[in-house]
N, C-alpha and C positions, 0 to 999 in steps of 0.2 A: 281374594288374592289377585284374582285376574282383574277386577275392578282396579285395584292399585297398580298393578304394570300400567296396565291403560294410563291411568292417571299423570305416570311417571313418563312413561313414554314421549307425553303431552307437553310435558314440562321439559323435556328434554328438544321434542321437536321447537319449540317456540326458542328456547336458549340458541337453539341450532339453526332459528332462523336469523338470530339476530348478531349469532355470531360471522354467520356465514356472506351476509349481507355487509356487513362493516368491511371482512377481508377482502370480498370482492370491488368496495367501493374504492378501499385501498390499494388494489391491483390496479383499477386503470386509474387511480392517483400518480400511485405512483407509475405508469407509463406513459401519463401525462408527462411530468415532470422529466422524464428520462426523454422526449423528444423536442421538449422545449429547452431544457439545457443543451443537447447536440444540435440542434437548432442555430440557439444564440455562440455556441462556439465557431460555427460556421459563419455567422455574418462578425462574429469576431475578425475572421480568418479572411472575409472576403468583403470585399468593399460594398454592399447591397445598392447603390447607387448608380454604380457602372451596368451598365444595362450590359456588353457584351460581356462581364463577368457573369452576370444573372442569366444567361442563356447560354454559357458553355461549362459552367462550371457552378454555379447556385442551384438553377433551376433543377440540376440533377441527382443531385444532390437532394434537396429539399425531396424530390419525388423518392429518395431511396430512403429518408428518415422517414417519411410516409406511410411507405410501406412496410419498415422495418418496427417501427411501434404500434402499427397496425391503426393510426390514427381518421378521424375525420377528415380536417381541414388543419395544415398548418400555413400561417401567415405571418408576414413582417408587418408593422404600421408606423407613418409619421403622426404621433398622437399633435393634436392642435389643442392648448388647455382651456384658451379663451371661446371658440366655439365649441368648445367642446365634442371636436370631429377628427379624424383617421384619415390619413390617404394611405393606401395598401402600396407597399413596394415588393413584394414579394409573396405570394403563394401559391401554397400547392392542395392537393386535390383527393383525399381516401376513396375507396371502393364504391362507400356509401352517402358521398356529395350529394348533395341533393343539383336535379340541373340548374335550377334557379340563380343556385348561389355560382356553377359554372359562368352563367351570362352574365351575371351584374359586377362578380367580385373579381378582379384583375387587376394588376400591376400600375399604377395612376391611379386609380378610380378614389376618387376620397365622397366619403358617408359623414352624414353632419348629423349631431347628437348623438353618439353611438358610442363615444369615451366614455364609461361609467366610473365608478368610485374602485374598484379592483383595477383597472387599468390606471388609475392614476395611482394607487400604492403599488405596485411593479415599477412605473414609470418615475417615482422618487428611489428606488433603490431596494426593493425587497428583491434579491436573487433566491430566494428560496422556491419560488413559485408560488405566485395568488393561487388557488385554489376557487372559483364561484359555479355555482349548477344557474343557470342563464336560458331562459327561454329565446331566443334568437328570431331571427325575421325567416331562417330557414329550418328552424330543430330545437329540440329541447335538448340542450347542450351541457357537459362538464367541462372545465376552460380552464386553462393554466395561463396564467400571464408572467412571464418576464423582462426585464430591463436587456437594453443594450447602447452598451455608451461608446465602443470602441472597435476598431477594425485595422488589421494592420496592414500598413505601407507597404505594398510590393516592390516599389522602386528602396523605401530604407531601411528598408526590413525593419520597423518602428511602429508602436501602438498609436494611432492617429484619434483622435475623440470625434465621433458625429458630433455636428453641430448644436445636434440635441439627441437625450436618451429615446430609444427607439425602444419601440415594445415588440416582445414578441411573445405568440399564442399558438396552442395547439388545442385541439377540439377532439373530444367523441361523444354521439348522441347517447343520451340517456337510454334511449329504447335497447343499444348496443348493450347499455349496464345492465339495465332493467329483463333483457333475455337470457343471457348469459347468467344471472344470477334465478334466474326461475326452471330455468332448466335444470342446473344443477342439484336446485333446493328440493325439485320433483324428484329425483335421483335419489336423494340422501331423505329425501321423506318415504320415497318409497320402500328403500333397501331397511330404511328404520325398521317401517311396522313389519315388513318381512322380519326381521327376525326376533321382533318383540315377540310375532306370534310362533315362530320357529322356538325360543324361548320358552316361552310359556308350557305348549305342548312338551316338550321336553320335560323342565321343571315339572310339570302334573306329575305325570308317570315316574319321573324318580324319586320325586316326594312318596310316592304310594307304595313302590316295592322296596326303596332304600330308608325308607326313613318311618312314614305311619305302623305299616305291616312290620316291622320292627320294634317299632317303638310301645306300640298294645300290649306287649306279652313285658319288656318292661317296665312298663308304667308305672304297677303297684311296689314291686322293689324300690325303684329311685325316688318314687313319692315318700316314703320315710327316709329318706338320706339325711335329710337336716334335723331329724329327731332320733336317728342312731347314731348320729357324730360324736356325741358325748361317749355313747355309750358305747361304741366301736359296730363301727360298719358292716355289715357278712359280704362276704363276696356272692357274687354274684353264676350261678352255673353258667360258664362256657360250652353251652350244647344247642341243638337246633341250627339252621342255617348256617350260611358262612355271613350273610349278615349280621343274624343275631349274636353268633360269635361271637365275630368284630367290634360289635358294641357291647357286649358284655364285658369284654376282655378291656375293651378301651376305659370304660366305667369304672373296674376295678382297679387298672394302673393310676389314674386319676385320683382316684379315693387314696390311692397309696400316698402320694406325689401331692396331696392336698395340702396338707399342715405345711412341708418345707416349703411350696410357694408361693403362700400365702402373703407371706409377708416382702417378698420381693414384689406384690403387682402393684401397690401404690408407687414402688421407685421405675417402674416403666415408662418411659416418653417415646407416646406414638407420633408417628411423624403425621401430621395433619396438612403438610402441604407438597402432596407429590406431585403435584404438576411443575410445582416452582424448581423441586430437586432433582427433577428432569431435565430443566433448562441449565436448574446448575453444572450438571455434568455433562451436557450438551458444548458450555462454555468450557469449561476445563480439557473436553476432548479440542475444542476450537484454539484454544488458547496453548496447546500442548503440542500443537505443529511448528507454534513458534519457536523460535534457538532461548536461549538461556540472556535474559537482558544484559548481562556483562561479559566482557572479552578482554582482557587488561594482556597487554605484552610490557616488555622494557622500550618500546619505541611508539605503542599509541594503546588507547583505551577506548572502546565501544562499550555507550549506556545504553539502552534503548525503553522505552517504555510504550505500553498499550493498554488502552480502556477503553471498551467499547462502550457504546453507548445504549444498545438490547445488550439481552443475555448472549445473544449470537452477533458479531458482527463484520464487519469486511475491510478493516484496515489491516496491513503488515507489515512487518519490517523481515528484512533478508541479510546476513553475512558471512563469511567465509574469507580462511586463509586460504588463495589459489598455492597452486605447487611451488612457482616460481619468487614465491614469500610475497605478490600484490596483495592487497586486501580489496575484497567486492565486500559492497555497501549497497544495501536499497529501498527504501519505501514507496509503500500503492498504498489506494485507496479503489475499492470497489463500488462502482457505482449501485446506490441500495443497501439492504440493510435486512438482516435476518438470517435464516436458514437455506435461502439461495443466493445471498452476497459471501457466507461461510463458506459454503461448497466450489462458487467461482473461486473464491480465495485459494481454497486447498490445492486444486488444480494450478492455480498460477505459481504458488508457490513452488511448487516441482516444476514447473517447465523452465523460472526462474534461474532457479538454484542450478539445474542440469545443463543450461546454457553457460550460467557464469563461470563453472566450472574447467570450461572446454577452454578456456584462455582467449578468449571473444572480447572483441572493442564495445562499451558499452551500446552503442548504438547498434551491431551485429546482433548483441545477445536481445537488444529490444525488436528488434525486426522480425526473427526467428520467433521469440516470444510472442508478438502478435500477431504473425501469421497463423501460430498454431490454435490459436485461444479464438482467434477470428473461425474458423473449422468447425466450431463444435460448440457454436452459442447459440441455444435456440432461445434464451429468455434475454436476448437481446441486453445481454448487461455489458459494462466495457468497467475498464480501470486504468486509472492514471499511477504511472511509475516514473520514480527518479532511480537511476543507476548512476552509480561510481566505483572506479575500481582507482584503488591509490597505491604507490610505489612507494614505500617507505627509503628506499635506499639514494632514491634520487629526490624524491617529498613530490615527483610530477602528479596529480590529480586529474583523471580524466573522467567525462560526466555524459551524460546523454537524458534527454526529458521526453515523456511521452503524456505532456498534458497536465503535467502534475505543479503543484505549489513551489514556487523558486524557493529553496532553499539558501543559505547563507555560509561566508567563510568567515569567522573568526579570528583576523591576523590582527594589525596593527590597527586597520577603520575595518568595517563591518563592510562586506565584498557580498553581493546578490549575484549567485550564478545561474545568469540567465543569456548564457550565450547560446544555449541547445536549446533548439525548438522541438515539437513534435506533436501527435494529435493521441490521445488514449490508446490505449492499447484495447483490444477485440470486436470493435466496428468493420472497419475495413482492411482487409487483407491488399498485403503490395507494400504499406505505408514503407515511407524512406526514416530516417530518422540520423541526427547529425550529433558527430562526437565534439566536446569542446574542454580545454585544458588550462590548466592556473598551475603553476607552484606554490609551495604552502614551504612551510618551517615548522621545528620543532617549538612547541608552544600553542598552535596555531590550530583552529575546534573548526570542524565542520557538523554544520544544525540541517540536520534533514525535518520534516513532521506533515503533517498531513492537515486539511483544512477546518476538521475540528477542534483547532490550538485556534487559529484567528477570527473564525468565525462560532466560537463559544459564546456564548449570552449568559449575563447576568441578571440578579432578580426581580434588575430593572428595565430588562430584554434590552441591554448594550451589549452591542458586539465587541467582542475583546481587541478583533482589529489587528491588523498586519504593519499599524503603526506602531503602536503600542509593545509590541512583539519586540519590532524592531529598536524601541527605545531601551527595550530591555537588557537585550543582547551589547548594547552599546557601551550600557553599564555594568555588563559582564566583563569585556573587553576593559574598559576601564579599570575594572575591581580586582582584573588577572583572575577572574573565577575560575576554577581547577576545573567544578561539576556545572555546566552550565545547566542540563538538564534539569535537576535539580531546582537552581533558582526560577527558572520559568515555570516549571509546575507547582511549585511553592506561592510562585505570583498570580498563575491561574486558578487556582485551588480557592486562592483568596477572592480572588474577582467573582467568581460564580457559584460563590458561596450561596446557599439558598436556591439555588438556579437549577429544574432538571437540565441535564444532560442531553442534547439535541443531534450529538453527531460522535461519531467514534473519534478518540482522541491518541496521538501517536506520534512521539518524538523520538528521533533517533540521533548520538553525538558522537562525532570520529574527534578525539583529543590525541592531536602528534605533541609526544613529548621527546626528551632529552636523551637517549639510550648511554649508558654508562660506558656501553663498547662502542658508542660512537665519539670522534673528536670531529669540529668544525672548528676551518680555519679561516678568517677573513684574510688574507694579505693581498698589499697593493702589488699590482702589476712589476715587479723591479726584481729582476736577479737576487741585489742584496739582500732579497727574502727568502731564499731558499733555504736558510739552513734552518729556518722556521719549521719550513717542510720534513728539514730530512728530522730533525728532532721530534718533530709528532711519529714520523714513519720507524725512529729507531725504538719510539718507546713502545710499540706494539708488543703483545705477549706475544711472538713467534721467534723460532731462529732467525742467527743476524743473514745465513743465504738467501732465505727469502725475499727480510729486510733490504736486503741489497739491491735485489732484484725489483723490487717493488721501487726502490727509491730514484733504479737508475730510468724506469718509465717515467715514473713521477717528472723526474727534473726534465725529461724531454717534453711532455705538455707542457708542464709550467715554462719553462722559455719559450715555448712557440707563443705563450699566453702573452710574456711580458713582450715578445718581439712584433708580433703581427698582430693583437688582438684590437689595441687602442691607441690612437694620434697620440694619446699622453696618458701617463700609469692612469690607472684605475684599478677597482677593487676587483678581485678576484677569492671565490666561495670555493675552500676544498672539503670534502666533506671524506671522514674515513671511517669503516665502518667493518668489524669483525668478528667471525662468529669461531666455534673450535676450529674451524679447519680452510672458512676462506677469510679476504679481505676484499672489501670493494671500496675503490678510492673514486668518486666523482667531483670533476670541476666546472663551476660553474663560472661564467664570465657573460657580461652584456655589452662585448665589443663586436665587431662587424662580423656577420654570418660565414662561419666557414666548417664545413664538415670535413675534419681528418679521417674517415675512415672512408672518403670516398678516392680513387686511385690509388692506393696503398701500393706502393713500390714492390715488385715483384723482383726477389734478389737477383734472380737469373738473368735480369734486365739491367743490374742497375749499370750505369757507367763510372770505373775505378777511376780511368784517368780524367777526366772533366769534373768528377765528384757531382752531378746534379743534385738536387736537394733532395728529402725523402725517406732518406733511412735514417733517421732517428725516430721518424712515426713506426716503420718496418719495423726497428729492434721492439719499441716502443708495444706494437699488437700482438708482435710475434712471440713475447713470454708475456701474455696476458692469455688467463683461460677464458674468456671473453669479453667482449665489450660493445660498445652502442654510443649512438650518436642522437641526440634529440633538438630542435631549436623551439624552444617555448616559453610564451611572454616576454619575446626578445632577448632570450639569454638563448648563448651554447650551452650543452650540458652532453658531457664525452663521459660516460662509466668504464673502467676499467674493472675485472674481477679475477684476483689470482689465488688460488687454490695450492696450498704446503705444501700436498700429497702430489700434484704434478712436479711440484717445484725439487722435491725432495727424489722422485724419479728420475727427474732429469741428470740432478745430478749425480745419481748411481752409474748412467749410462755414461754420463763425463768421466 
C-alpha cells in the first residue's frame, strides 16, 4: 500500500512539475507581453525621435515600465531589412542588466546582423507579441517583439506614421524563469512528500483500529452475503464496539435497501470531470456580476453581449439609469486573462458603477476610477474603458476613453468617436482624461465592443479587422437594422467558424428610438409656424392651464429663434417630450451662439418706461420648473421642463 502512495505521489509530483513549469513560463509571457504593449503605447504617444522628448518624458517613463513589470532590458529599434541591422533609439535598463550591455547598448548605437526572423514577423505587423527564448551576446534571454508604426502629433493632436515600422522588445533572463520556477517546485515538492508521508501514517492506523480490527470479527458473516441473498439475509448482531456497531448496523441497512437500489445504479451519471465543473461555476459566478444583456425603454434599447475566451475572463460591460433619467453606458477590457483579469474585473466594476452613479462627467468618473484601481495593483494589470452617459431628452451624448477601441455612431454615415483621448486605466495615478459630445436622433445605434470583435482569427488565422467591421455597420446603416448586435455577431460567428477563440469577445448597443410620448417638430425659423407649435403643445394629454403656460414660454423662444437666431429662416428642431406629471419641451437651432439663460432679467430691475428687452426670456424661466442651456456641434440647445403639480399650485394660490 505504501509502495503505491509512493508510486502515485511520483506521478503526481512529475504532473506537477510540468504543470507548474508551463504556468510559470506563462507568467513572464505574459509579463512580457504587458510591458511591451505599455511600451509601444508610449512611443505611440511620444514621438521616439525627439531626443528632448526621450529625456524628459520617454526615458522616464520606460525606466518606470521597467520596473513595474519587473523586466530585463526594454528597448526601441530602427530595424534595417537589407543589412540586416538595428540602431537602438531608446532603452532602458532592469536590476539585473548585465554591465556589458550598460556600455555598448545606448540610444544611436546600431548592431549589424542582429535582426533575426521574430523581429521581422513583429516588424510586418504581428501585435500580439513574438514570443522567442534567444541566447543573446549578453544572457540567455525570453524576448517579446512588437511593431510600432505610429506616434502622435503634439502640435495636431493627429496619428503621424514613422517613416518605418519600429520594433519594440522587452527582455527577462532565463536564469530569472529558471530560479523562480525551482524554487517554487522545491516548495511544493517538498510540502508534497510531507504529507504523502503525514498521509500515510495516518491512513495505517485508521485502516487498523477503523477498519481491519473491525472487519475480522465480520468477515465470516458478510462472506456468505451473496449466497444467503436468495435465501434471505440474518442481520447481523449490533454488539461490541462503537465501531463494530457502526458497521454492523450499516450492513444491515444496506442489505435492507439492496433490492430497491438496485436497479436505480445503472441510471446514475457520475460526473467524471470536476475540474471542468469547477471552471464552469467559476464563470457563471464571473459572468453573474454582469447586468442582464437587455434594457428596452419607450425612448432607447441596450443589447449587450459577452464571451470570454477561457472559462474566466476580463472583458465587461456597465449600465444604468442615473436619477436624473441620463443613461451611463461602458465597456473595458482587462489587460490578461484568467482568474486575476476576473478579480481586477470585479473590482473595477464596483468602483465603475459607484462613480457613475454620483452624476459625474465621464471623464471625472474615469479619473477617480483610475486613481483608485492605480492604489491597489500589485499584479501590475491596467484596463481600457470607454464611458458614455446619454441624455435622452435633449439626445446630447457625452463620452470619455481611457485607451480603449473607438467605438462608432450609427446615424445617417457611420461617425468613429474618437475625439476623447486617454491612457488605460490603473498604471498611473493623476491621469487627466477629456470629455467630448455629439448629438444623436431617434433612430440613431451607438456600437461600443472590445478588441476581441476586430482582432478575432479565422481558420485561416485572418484577422476579422476593424475594416471589415466597419463595412458591416455601414450596411447596417443602410439596411435600417433594428439589432445591429445581432448582425455582427451573426457575421462573426460565421468568419471564425472552425477558429479557436483567442480573445474575450464583447459588444455593447445603445438603439435611440422614437418614444410615443415624444413629438419632434422640424419648423423653419418664421413666425407663421407657430401655430404648428401651439397644435403639438394643445394636443398634449394635460390640462389646457398648463397647456397655456407651456405655450406662452414656447412662443417666446420660438420668436427669439425666428428673430435673432439666423441672417435668413432656417430650420429649427423642437422636441416635446411627457411623462405622468412633467413635460420637457427642447429647441434646437444652428444659428449664431447665444445663451438665454445667461443675464436673465431680474424683475426688480426691469425698466417699465423704456421697456428694455428681456422679459419675455424672464416670464419665459420664471414658469419653467427648470431649465438649461447647452452649445453642442454647433447648435443651441435651451430645455425647458414644467411640472402640473407646480403648475396646478400655482394656480390655487392665484
Amino acid at each position: 500500500m505504501f509502495l503505491i502512495i509512493l508510486i502515485l505521489d511520483g506521478v503526481v509530483l512529475m504532473l506537477t512539475y510540468k504543470i507548474s513549469y508551463d504556468n510559470n513560463l506563462q507568467i513572464f509571457e505574459d509579463q512580457l507581453r504587458g510591458a511591451t504593449k505599455a511600451t509601444v503605447h508610449y512611443c505611440e504617444t511620444y514621438n521616439v525621435y525627439n531626443d528632448q522628448t526621450d529625456e524628459e518624458i520617454v526615458d522616464p517613463l520606460f525606466d518606470n515600465i521597467c520596473e513595474l513589470f519587473n523586466v530585463t532590458y526594454i528597448y526601441v529599434v530602427e530595424p534595417n531589412l537589407d543589412t540586416r541591422s538595428e540602431t537602438y533609439l531608446e532603452i532602458a535598463f532592469g536590476d539585473d542588466a548585465s554591465e556589458e550591455a550598460k556600455e555598448t547598448r545606448f540610444r544611436g548605437v546600431t548592431v549589424k546582423g542582429k535582426l533575426n526572423d521574430s523581429e521581422i514577423e513583429a516588424y510586418n505587423g504581428n501585435t500580439d507579441g513574438v514570443i522567442k527564448h534567444e541566447v543573446t551576446q549578453f544572457d540567455d534571454a525570453l524576448i517579446c517583439y512588437m511593431p510600432c508604426t505610429r506616434y502622435l502629433d503634439a502640435d495636431t493632436g493627429q496619428f503621424v506614421q514613422y517613416k518605418k515600422p519600429l520594433i519594440v522588445a522587452s527582455e527577462i533572463a532565463v536564469h530569472r524563469v529558471n530560479a523562480r520556477f525551482k524554487h517554487r517546485f522545491a516548495q511544493i515538492a517538498f510540502l508534497t512528500l510531507s504529507i504523502t508521508l503525514l498521509i500515510a501514517a495516518s491512513f495505517a492506523l485508521l485502516l487498523y483500529f477503523k477498519v481491519t480490527k473491525p472487519l475480522r470479527v465480520l468477515s465470516d458473516r458478510m462472506s456468505s452475503f451473496v449466497a444467503d441473498r436468495k435465501k434471505g439475509i440474518r442481520k447481523l448482531d449490533e454488539k461490541g464496539g462503537r465501531e463494530f456497531a457502526q458497521m454492523a448496523h450499516s450492513f444491515n441497512t444496506m442489505t435492507e435497501d439492496i433490492n430497491r437500489y438496485i436497479d436505480d445504479i445503472d441510471a446514475l451519471n457520475r460526473d467524471k470531470h470536476t475540474t471542468e465543473a469547477e471552471l464552469n461555476i467559476a464563470r457563471e459566478i464571473q459572468m453573474g456580476l454582469l447586468l442582464p444583456g437587455h434594457l428596452h425603454s419607450d425612448r432607447y434599447a441596450i443589447n449587450a453581449y459577452v464571451k470570454p475566451a477561457k472559462d474566466v475572463g476580463g472583458d465587461y460591460y456597465d449600465y444604468s439609469v442615473l436619477d436624473d433619467g441620463r443613461i451611463f453606458v461602458a465597456v473595458a477590457d482587462v489587460s490578461g486573462k484568467g482568474i486575476s483579469a476576473s478579480l481586477f474585473m470585479a473590482r473595477a466594476i464596483t468602483l465603475l458603477h459607484q462613480n457613475a452613479i454620483g452624476g459625474h462627467l465621464p471623464s471625472e468618473i474615469l479619473e477617480t476610477y483610475n486613481n483608485t484601481l492605480t492604489q491597489r495593483n500589485p499584479g501590475g494589470l491596467f484596463i481600457t474603458t470607454f464611458v458614455v452617459i446619454y441624455d435622452p431628452s435633449t439626445g446630447i451624448l457625452t463620452y470619455s476613453n481611457a485607451g480603449h477601441n473607438i467605438p462608432y455612431l450609427l446615424s445617417d454615415t457611420l461617425i468613429p468617436l474618437d475625439k476623447a483621448h486617454g491612457v488605460a486605466a490603473g498604471l498611473f495615478e493623476g491621469e487627466t482624461y477629456e470629455d467630448a459630445t455629439v448629438m444623436i436622433k431617434p433612430g440613431d445605434s451607438l456600437f461600443l465592443y472590445t478588441d476581441g470583435v476586430n482582432e478575432a482569427k479565422s481558420a485561416e488565422n485572418v484577422f476579422y479587422s476593424t475594416e471589415r467591421l466597419e463595412e458591416k455597420l455601414r450596411d447596417c446603416i443602410a439596411a435600417h437594422t433594428d439589432n445591429t448586435l445581432d448582425v455582427i455577431l451573426d457575421d462573426l460567428h460565421g468568419f471564425t467558424k472552425g477558429a479557436e477563440q483567442n480573445d474575450d469577445i464583447t459588444i455593447l448597443t445603445l438603439q435611440t428610438t422614437h418614444s410615443p410620448d415624444e413629438t419632434i417638430l422640424r419648423l423653419r425659423s418664421e413666425v407663421e409656424q407657430l401655430h404648428k407649435l401651439k397644435e403639438a403643445i394643445f394636443a398634449l394629454p394635460f390640462g389646457d392651464d398648463i397647456k397655456r403656460t407651456i405655450y406662452l414660454a414656447a412662443e417666446e423662444i420660438f420668436v427669439n429663434i425666428c428673430s435673432y437666431a439666423y441672417d435668413a429662416p432656417d430650420d429649427a428642431i423642437i422636441r416635446l417630450y411627457h411623462d405622468q406629471n412633467h413635460i420637457t419641451l427642447t429647441f434646437i437651432d444652428s444659428g449664431r451662439p447665444f445663451d438665454p439663460t445667461r443675464d436673465v432679467l431680474d424683475i426688480n430691475d426691469y425698466d417699465h418706461e423704456n421697456a428694455i428687452g428681456g422679459l419675455g426670456r424672464y416670464l419665459a424661466f420664471s414658469i419653467a420648473e427648470s431649465y438649461r442651456y447647452e452649445y453642442i456641434d454647433d447648435k443651441n440647445i435651451l430645455q425647458l421642463t414644467f411640472s402640473e403639480e407646480d403648475q396646478n399650485d400655482d394656480h390655487k394660490e392665484a
